[in-house]
C-alpha positions in Angstrom: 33.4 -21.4 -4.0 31.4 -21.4 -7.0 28.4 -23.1 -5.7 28.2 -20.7 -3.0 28.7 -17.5 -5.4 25.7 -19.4 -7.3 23.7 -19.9 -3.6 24.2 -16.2 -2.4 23.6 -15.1 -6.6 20.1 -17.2 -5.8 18.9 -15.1 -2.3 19.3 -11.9 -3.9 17.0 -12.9 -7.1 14.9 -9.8 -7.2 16.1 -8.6 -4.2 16.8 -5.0 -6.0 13.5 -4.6 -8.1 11.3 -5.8 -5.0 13.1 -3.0 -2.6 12.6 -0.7 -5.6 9.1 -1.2 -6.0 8.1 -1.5 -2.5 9.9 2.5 -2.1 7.4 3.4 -5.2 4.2 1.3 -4.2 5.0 3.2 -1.1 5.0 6.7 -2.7 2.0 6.0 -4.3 0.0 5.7 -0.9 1.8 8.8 -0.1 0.4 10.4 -3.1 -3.1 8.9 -2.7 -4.1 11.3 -0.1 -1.2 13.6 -0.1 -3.5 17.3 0.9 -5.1 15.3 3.6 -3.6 16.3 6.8 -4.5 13.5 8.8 -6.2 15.0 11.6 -9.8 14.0 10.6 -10.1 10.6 13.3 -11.2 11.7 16.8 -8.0 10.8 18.4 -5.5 11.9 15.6 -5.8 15.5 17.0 -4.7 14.5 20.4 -1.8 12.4 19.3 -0.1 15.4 17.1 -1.2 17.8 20.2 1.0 15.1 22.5 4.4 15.4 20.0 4.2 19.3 20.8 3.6 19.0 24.5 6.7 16.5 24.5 9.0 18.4 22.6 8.7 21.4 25.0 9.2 19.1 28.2 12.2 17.8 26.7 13.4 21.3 25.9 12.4 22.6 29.4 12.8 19.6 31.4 11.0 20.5 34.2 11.7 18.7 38.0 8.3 18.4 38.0 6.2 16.7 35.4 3.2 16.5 36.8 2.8 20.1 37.5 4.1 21.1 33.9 1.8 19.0 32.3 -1.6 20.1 34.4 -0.5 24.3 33.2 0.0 22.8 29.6 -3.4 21.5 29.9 -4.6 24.2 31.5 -3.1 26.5 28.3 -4.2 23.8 25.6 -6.7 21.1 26.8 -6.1 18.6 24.0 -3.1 16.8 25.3 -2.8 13.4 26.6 0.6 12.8 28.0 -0.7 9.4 30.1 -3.5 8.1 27.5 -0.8 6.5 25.6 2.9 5.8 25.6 5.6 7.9 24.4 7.6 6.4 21.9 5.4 8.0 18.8 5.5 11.6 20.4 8.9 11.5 21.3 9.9 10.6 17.6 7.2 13.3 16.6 8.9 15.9 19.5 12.1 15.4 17.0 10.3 16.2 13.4 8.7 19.1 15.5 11.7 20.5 16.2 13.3 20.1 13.2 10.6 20.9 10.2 8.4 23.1 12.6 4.7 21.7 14.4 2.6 20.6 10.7 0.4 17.7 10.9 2.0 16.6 7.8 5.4 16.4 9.9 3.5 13.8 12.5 1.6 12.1 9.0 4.7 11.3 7.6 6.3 10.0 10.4 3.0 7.5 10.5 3.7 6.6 6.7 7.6 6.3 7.0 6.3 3.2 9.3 4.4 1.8 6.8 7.5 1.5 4.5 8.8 -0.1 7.7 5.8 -2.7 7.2 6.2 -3.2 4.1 10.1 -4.1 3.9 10.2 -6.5 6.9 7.2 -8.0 5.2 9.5 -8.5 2.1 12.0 -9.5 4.4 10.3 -12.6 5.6 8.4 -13.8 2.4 12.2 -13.9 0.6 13.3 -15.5 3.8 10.7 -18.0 4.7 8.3 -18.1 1.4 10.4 -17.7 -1.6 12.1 -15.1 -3.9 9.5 -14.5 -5.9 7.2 -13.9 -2.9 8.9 -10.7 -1.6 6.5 -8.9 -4.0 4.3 -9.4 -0.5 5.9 -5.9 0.5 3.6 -4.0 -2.5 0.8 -5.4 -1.7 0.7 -4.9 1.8 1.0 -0.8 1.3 -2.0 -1.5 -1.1 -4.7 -2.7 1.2 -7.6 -0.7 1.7 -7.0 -0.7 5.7 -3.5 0.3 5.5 -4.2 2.9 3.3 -6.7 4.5 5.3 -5.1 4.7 8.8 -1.5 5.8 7.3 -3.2 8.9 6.3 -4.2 9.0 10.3 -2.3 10.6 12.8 -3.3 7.3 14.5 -0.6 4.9 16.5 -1.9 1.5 14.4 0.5 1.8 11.7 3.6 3.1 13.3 2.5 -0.2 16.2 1.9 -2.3 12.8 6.0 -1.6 11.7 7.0 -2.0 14.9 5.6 -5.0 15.4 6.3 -6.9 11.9 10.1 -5.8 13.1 9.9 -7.2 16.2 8.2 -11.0 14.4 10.5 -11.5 12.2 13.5 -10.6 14.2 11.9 -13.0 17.2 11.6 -15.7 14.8 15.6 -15.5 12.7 16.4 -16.2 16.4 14.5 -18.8 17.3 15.4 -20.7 14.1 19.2 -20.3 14.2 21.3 -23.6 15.6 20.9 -24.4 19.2 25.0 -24.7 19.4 25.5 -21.0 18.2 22.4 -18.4 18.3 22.3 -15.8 16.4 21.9 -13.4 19.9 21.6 -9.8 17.8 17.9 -10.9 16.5 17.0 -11.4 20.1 18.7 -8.0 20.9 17.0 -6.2 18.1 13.5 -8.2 18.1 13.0 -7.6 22.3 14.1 -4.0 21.2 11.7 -3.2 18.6 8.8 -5.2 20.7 9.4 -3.2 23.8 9.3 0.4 21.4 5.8 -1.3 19.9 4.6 -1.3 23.7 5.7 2.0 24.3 3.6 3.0 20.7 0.9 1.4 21.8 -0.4 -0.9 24.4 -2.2 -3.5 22.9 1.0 -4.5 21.1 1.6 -6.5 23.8 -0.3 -9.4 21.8 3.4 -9.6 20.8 4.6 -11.0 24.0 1.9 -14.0 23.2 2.7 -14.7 19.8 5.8 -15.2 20.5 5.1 -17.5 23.8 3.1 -20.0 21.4 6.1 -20.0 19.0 8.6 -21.2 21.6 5.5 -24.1 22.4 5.6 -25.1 18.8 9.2 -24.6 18.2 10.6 -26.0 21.8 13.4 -23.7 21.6 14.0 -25.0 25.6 17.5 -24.5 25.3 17.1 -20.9 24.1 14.2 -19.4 26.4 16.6 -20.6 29.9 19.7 -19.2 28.5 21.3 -16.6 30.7 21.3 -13.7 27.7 17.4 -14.7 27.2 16.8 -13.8 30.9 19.0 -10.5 30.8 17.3 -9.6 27.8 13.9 -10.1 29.3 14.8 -8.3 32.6 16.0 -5.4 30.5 12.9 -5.4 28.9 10.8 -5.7 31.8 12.4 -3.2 33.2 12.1 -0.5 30.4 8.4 -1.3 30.4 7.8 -0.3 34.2 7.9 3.3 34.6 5.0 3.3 32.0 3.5 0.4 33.4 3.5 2.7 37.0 2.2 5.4 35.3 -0.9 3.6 33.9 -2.0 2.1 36.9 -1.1 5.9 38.8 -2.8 8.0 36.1 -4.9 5.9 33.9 -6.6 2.9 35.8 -9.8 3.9 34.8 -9.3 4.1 31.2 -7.5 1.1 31.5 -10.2 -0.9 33.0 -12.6 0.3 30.0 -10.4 -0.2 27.5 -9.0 -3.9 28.6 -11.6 -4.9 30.7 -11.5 -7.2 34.0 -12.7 -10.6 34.9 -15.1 -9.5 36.7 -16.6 -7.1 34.3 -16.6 -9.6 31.5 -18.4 -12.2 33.4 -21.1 -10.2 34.2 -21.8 -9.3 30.2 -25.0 -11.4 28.9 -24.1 -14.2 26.1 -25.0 -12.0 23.3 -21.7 -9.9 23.6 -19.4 -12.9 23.9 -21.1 -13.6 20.2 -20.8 -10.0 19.0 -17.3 -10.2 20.2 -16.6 -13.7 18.3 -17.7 -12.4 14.8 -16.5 -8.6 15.8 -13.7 -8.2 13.7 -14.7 -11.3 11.0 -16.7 -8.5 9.8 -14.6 -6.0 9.7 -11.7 -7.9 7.2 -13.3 -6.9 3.9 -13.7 -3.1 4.9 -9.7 -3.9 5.6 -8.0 -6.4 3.2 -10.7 -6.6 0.5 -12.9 -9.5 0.2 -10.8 -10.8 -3.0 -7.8 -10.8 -1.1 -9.5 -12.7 2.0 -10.5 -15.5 -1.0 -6.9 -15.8 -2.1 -5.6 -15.7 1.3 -8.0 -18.5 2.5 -6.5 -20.7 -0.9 -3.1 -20.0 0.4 -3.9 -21.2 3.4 -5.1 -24.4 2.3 -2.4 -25.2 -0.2 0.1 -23.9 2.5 -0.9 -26.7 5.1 -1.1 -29.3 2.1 2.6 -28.3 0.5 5.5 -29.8 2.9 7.8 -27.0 1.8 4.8 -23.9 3.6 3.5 -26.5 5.9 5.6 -25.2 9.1 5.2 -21.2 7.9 1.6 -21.7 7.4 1.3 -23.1 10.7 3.2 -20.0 12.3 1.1 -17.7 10.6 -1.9 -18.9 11.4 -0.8 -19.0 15.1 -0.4 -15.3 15.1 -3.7 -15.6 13.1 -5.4 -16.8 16.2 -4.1 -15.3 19.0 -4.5 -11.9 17.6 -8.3 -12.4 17.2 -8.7 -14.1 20.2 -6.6 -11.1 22.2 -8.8 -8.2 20.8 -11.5 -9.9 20.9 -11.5 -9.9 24.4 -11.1 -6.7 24.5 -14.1 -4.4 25.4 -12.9 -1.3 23.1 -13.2 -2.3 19.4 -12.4 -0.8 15.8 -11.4 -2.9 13.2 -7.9 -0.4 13.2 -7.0 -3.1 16.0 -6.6 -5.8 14.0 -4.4 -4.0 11.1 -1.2 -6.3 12.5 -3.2 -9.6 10.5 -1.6 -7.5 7.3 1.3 -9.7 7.4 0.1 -12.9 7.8 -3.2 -12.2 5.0 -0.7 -11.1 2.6 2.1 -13.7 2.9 -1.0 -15.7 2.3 -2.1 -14.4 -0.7 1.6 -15.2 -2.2 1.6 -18.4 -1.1 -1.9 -18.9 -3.0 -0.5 -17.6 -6.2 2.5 -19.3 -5.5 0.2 -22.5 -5.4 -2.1 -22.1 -8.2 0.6 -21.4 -10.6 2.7 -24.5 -9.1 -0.5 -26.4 -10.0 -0.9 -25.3 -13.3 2.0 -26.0 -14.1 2.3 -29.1 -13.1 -1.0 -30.1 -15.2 0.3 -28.4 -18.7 3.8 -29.9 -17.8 5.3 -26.2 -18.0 8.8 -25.5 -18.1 10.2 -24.2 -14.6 11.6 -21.0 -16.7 7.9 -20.6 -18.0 6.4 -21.2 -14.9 8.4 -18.6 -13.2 7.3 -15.9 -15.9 3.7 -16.7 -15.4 4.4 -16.2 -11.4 5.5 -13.1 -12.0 2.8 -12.1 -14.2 -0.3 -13.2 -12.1 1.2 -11.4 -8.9 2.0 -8.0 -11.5 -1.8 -8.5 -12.1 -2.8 -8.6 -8.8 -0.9 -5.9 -7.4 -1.6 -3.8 -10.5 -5.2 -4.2 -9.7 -4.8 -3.7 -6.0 -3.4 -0.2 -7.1 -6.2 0.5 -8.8 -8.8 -0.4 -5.2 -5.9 1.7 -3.3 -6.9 4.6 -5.7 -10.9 3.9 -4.8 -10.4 3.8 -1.2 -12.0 6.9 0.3 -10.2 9.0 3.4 -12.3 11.2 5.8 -11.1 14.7 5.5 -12.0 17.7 7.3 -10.8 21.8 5.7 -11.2 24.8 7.0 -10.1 24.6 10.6 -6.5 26.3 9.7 -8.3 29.2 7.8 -10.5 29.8 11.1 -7.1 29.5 13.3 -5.2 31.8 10.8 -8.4 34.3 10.9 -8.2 33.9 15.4 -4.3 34.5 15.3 -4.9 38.5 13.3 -7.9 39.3 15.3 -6.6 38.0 18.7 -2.8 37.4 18.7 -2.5 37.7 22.5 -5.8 36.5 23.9 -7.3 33.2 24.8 -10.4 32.0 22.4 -13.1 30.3 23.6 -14.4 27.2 21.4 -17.6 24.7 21.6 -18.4 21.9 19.2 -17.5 18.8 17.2 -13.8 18.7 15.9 -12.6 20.8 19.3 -9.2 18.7 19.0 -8.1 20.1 14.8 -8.9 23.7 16.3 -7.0 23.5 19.8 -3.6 21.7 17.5 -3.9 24.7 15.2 -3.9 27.2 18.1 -1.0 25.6 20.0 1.1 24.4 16.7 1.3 28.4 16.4 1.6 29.6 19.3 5.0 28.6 20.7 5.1 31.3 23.1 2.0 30.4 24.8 0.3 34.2 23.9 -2.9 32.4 23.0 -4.8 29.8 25.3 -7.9 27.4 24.3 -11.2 27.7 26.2 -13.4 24.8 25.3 -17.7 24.4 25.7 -16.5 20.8 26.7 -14.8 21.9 30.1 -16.6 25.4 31.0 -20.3 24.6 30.6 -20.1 21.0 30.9 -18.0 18.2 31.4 -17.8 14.2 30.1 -16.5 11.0 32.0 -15.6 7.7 31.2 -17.7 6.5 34.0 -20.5 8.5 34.7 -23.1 11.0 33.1 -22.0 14.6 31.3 -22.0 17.1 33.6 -23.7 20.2 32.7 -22.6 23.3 34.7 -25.1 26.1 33.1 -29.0 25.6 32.9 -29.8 28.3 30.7 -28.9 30.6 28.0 -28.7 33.6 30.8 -26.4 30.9 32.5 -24.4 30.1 29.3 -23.4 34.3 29.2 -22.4 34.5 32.9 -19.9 31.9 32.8 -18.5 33.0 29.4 -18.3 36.7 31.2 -16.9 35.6 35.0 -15.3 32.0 34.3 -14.1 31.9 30.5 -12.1 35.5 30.1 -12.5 35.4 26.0 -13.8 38.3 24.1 -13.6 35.5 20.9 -16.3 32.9 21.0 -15.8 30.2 18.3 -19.0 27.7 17.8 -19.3 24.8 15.5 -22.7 24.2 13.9 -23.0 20.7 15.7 -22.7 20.3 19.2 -19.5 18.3 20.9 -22.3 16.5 23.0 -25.9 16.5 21.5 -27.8 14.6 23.8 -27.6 17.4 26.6 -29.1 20.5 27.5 -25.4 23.0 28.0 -24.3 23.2 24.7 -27.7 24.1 23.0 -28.6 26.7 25.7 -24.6 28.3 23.9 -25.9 28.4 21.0 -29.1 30.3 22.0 -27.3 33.1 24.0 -24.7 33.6 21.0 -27.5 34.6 19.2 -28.7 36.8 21.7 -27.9 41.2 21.4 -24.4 40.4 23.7 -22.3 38.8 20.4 -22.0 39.9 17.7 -20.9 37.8 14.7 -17.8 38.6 13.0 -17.5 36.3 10.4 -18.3 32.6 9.5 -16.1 29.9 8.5 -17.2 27.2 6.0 -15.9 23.8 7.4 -15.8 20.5 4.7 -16.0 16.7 5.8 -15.4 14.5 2.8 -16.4 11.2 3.6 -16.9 8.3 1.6 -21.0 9.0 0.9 -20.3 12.8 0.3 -19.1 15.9 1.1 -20.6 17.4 4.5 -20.6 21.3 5.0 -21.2 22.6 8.1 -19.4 25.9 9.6 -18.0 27.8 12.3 -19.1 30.8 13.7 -16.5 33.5 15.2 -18.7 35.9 17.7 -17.4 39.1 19.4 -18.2 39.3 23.1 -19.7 42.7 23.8 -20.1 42.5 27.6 -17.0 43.1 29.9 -15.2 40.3 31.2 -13.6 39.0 33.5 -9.6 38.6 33.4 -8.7 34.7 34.3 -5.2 34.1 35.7 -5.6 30.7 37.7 -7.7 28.3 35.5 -10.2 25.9 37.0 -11.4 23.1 34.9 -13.0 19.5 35.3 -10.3 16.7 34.5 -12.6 13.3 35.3 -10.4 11.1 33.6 -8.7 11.5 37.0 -12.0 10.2 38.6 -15.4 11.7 39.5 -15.7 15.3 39.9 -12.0 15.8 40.1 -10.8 19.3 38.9 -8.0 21.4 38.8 -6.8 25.4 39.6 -3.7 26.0 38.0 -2.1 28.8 36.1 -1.5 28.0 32.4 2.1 27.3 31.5 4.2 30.7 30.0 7.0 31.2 28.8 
């Protein structure tokens, strides 16, 4: 009894202190960007807008879904609902609903999963590592990449804590006895793996990581069990109706995003060496280029130590396949790769782990001594990766809730027409207050001209005189918002705006100043807010382009109402 009371005394070592610190290394990258709202990336808009649309579906629950979410578009044309699955909105439908629509509701929910990253990442050094490598958790909230997108209404981070779940639960199974496994990691690791899917897509990569592991591992006996099936089938089967969506709604996208054999093939053999070194240069922008040194150490010294040999083989497994998977893939941002977290910092530990092993062992240090110098050299380095967390700079863009809190006194029960860069932060504002549907978004981007994934922009006006019919017969706003820069520069539609706007039919009301901080400056540009002087038109039934349905598709629907 006592030796295990001394064995179980052993696995908590630190256990306490490392949670502890992990909660306040955690707070700090709340606090690092705590004003930003985390609407500045181009999608981040899009993905808060989708959170809103769900939570009213769920609260209406219309028989038709299809049709709801065409007059929601048609009302606010910034949502989404098929781009991507909706496992993030649905948890973001929830926060709505209780703390009210703020894109600091949705931001939070994206950092709450990087705690989630950071514990299982404790989790699994303590397990597999040692003790005194659960201090991997810290660090991991500290790198420059993590910092960035969890200050992004993005799906990277909440796919990055999903998927760290779903690894080490995967892998306690694999590793318990063949006579009795241990059957809740499989339920909980399939579990949080299919919610990663359902996040985002390109989690997935999941499905192969763990297929190598079961190669290495030949866990036979395990993989042909009849619970391993059900699980799978259950799996399979909660992953269908989106899969049926995707290939219904989105096959286009899909195609673009993923590619196909016979689009690849037909590239030249300078983009199968772009795609090779891709993301190799993206890891210092992400991890630090000091981290990627120690990582690289830890690597070595992990395949040359027995005790690391087999974990350092597992990592560097995952290592592989995840650079080999989005590699492959057409669409690239180093944001794709953010899942390599884990392994590069479990690396790290193991080559501080290593170098003070070897020290050690050449000054003939006493193991208490050694243990204290461990702990010092990783409160150094996480000390210091505090301090590059602090340096890392955020994209930020102001002003946009000022504009929409100016549109809401001026034009509480009208629709408001909008052209230019940033269309998504204003259309979120509009809608986030606007739950009874009073207001309605007109953007430059679907009345004058359109974009595709496929083809060429359409423009729909050829002139300045063109630009102030539509506006009068087609757009029904009195309120024309325009950004200085253009949503699409390199055509003709949106310049020929922002000649008639100037024209004796507006009349400017007032100008808002909007701020981009970015890492080389601040950027001012601003929006303009014009009165409409000409009568218009009333629009009940709105018809709008909506190519990522396919070519020249478009759409004549009322917008939703209450």
């Amino acid at each position: 009894m006592l030796c295990m009371a001394m064995s179980e005394a052993r696995k908590r070592t630190w256990l306490l202190p490392q949670v502890l610190l992990v909660f306040i290394a955690w707070l700090f990258l709340c606090w690092l960007h705590w004003d930003n709202d985390g609407l500045w990336y181009g999608d981040a808009p899009r993905h808060a807008a989708n959170g809103l649309f769900w939570k009213d579906y769920l609260l209406n629950l219309s028989f038709d879904p299809k049709g709801y979410a065409l007059s929601y578009f048609a009302r606010y044309p910034v949502i989404a609902p098929t781009t991507y699955p909706p496992v993030f909105y649905l948890l973001e439908a929830v926060l709505f609903g209780a703390f009210g629509p703020s894109p600091y509701v949705a931001k939070g929910l994206v950092l709450g999963f990087a705690l989630m990253a950071a514990l299982y990442t404790t989790a699994w050094c303590r397990r597999w590592i040692a003790e005194d490598a659960g201090w991997a958790g810290l660090l991991l909230v500290l790198l420059p990449g993590v910092v960035v997108w969890s200050h992004a209404i993005m799906l990277n981070v909440p796919a990055l804590g999903l998927s760290i779940g779903a690894l080490y639960h995967f892998r306690r199974w694999l590793e318990s006895p063949p006579a009795s496994p241990v059957w809740r990691h499989l339920y909980v690791g399939a579990a949080l793996a299919v919610l990663s899917i359902l996040t985002y897509v390109t989690s997935c990569v999941l499905l192969l990581i763990v297929g190598i592991w079961f190669l290495v591992e030949r866990r036979w006996r395990l993989l042909w069990s009849r619970r391993t099936l059900a699980v799978f089938t259950v799996s399979s089967l909660a992953l269908l109706p989106w899969a049926i969506v995707v290939l219904k709604f989105e096959r286009n996208r899909t195609v673009w995003a993923t590619g196909t054999i016979d689009i690849i093939t037909q590239f030249p053999w300078a983009y199968y060496l772009e795609c090779v070194t891709y993301y190799p240069k993206c890891l210092p922008e992400l991890f630090g280029t000091h981290l990627l040194f120690i990582a690289a150490f830890g690597i070595v010294s992990g395949m040359l130590v027995r005790r690391w040999r087999h974990e350092t083989i597992l990592l560097l497994i995952t290592t592989v396949i995840c650079f080999a998977f989005f590699s492959y893939i057409p669409a690239k941002e180093g944001r794709y790769i953010l899942l390599l977290s884990m392994p590069i910092v479990i690396f790290c530990l193991l080559g501080l782990l290593s170098m003070v092993h070897c020290f050690g062992k050449l000054v003939k240090m006493r193991t208490e001594w050694a243990r204290t110098a461990t702990l010092t050299v990783i409160a150094v380095l996480i000390i210091g990766q505090a301090w590059v967390a602090s340096k890392v700079s955020v994209l930020s863009i102001s002003g946009f809730k000022q504009l929409v809190g100016f549109i809401e006194k001026v034009a509480p029960g009208e629709p408001v027409f909008y052209d230019g860069i940033d269309h998504g932060i204003f259309t979120f504002y509009l809608m986030a207050g606007d739950p009874d549907y009073q207001r309605r978004a007109v953007l430059g981007r679907k009345l004058i001209y359109a974009e595709s994934i496929s083809s060429n922009p359409q423009e729909f006006i050829s002139s300045p005189h063109d630009a102030v019919e539509v506006l009068q017969k087609q757009g029904g706003c009195k309120w024309v918002a325009v950004h200085d820069r253009p949503d699409a520069q390199q055509i003709a539609a949106p310049w020929h705006l922002r000649k008639a706007v100037k024209g004796p039919k507006f009349e400017l009301v007032k100008s808002f100043p909007i701020t981009r901080k970015r890492k080389t400056g601040v950027e001012r540009a601003s929006v303009c807010v014009y009165w409409f002087l000409v009568p218009i038109e009333r629009v009940d039934v709105v018809d709008m382009p909506l190519f990522s349905l396919g070519d020249n598709v478009r759409i004549r629907i009322k917008p939703i109402q209450r």
